[in-house]
N, C-alpha and C positions, 0 to 999 in steps of 0.2 A: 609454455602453456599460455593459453588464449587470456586477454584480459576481460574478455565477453564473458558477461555471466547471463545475461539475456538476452535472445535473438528474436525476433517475428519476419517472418519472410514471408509476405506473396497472400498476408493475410485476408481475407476474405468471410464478408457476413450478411448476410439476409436477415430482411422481418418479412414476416408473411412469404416465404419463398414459395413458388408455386401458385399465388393465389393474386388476384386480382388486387393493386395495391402494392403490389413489392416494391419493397424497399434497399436500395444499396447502401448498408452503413457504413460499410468497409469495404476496400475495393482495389486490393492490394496490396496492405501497409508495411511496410520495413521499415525496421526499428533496431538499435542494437545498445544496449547498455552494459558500460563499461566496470569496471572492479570500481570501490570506490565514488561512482559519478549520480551526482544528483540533477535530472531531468526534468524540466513543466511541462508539462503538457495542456494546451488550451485550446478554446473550442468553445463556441457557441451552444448554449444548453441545446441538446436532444442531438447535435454532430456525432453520436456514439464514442466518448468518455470512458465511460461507464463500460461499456462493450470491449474496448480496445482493453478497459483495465482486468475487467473477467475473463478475457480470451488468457491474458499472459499471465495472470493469477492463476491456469489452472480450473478457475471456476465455470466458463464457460468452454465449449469446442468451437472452433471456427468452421467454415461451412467450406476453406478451401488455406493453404498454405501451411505452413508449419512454426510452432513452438519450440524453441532450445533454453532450458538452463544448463546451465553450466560444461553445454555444448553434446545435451544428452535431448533428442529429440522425443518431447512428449507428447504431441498432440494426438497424436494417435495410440498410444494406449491406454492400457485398461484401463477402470476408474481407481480402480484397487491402487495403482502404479502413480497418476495422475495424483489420489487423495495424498499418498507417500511423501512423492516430491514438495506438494503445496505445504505439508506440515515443515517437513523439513526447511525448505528453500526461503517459502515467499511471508512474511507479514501483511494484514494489511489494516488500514486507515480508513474510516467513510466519514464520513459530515456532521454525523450524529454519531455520538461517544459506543453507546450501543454495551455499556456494562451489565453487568450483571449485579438487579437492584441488591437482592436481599446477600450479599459478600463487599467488604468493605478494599478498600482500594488496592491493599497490597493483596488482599486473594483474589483480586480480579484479576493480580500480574502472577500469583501461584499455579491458578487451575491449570491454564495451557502447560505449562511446564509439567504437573502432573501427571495427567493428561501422555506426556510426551516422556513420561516415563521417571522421569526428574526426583530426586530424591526430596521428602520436604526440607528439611535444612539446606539445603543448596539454591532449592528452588526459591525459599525464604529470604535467603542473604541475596541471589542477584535480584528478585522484586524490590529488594530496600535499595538497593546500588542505583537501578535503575529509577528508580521516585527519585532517588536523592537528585540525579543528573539533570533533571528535568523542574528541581525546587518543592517536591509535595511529598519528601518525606515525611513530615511532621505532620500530614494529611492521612500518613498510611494508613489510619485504621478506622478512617469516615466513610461509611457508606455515599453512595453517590447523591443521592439527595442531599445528601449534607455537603458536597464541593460544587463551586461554581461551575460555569461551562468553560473555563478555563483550565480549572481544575481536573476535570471528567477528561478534556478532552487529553491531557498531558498524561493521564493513565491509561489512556489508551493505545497512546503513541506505544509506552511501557509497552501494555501487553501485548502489542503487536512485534513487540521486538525478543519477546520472554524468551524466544525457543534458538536466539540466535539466528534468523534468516538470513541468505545471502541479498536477498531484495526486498524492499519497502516498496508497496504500492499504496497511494494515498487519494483519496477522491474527494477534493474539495475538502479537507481539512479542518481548513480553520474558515468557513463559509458560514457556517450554523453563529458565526460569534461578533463582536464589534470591532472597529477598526481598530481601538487601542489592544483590545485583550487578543486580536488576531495577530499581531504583529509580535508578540512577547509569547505566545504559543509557537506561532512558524518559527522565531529564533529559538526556541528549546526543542524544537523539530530535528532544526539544522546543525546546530552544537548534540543533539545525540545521535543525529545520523553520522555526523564528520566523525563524533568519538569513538562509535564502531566501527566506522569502517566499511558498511554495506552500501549498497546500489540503490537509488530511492527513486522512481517515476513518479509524480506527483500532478496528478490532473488539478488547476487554478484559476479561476477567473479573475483573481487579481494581479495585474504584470506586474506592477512593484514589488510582490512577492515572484513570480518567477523572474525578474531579473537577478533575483540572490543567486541563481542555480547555476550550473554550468553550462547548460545548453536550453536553449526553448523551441518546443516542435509546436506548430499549430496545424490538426485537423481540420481538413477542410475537403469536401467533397468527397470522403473518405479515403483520402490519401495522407502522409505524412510530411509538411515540409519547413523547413526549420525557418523559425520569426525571423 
């Protein structure tokens, strides 16, 4: 069996397609991420980030090439098929924590799981497992207002990982935060992505943080080519 658990091949994307102003943000990107392997990905603000990370999220379609997880070609279908996969397969990370105000930390790492069918006791003990991993068990039951943005963001990480994904996609991360609390965040990143075991592409603009990773690709002219 393939140790690929995400593919992009031949990918392709437009702004304004058709209209005066078009844009090439992507321009045929291949990309393959491995079992296991943590990626940076970097790129000058507005190089399409963000775009490369929606296309393989699921969240976006691309305008030409094809999507593979786990060697199951989605980009072409349904959305029904498409929403499936993304619950199952992918987590993800943005910049800004993005909780949900009025639930306090551990059911902000419940509901997905819910959600995903998940029994509440079960769903209850892995959200404490997982706070614990990360240092903010003893935060479990603070509303987000009440945690730092250190705090916020390390339950985030949690609940992007509540449903068991085979991939982490992260977008700037730990960007929203300061260089000491960034750095003690992206190692609680790293230490629970290693502990599970899943696939992480992590869009950075700081390379002291992607040189932790095992590979760095930098976008550029909407191509992919490694730092």
């Amino acid at each position: 069996m393939s140790d690929v658990v995400l593919e992009l091949k031949a990918i392709t994307k437009k702004y304004n397609k058709g209209l005066p102003g078009e844009v090439d943000v992507l321009r045929g990107v291949d990309l393959s991420l491995n079992a296991g392997e943590m990626v940076a990905l970097v790129a000058p603000s507005g190089a399409g980030k963000s775009t490369l990370l929606h296309i393989a999220g699921l969240l976006d379609k691309p305008d030409g090439g094809d999507v593979e997880i786990g060697g199951e070609v989605l980009s072409g279908r349904s959305d029904r098929r498409r929403t499936a996969a993304r619950r199952r397969d992918v987590g993800f990370v943005y910049q800004f924590h993005h909780l949900l105000p009025e639930f306090n930390a551990q059911e902000n790492v419940v509901l997905p799981q819910l959600a995903n069918g998940v029994g509440r006791e079960e769903a209850d003990a892995r959200a404490m497992a997982l706070l614990g991993q990360v240092g903010v068990a003893e935060r479990a039951g603070h509303r987000p207002a009440a945690l730092s943005g250190g705090e916020q963001q390390r339950v985030a990480f949690c609940r992007a990982l509540a449903n068991k994904p085979r991939i982490l996609l992260a977008d700037e991360p730990t960007g929203n935060l300061d260089p000491g609390t960034s750095d003690q965040v992206f190692a609680a990143l790293v230490d629970l992505v290693r502990g599970t075991g899943l696939s992480a592409l992590i869009a950075t603009h700081n390379m002291e943080l992607a040189a932790r990773m095992d590979r760095v690709l930098r976008l550029e002219n909407g191509l992919l080519v490694p730092d």
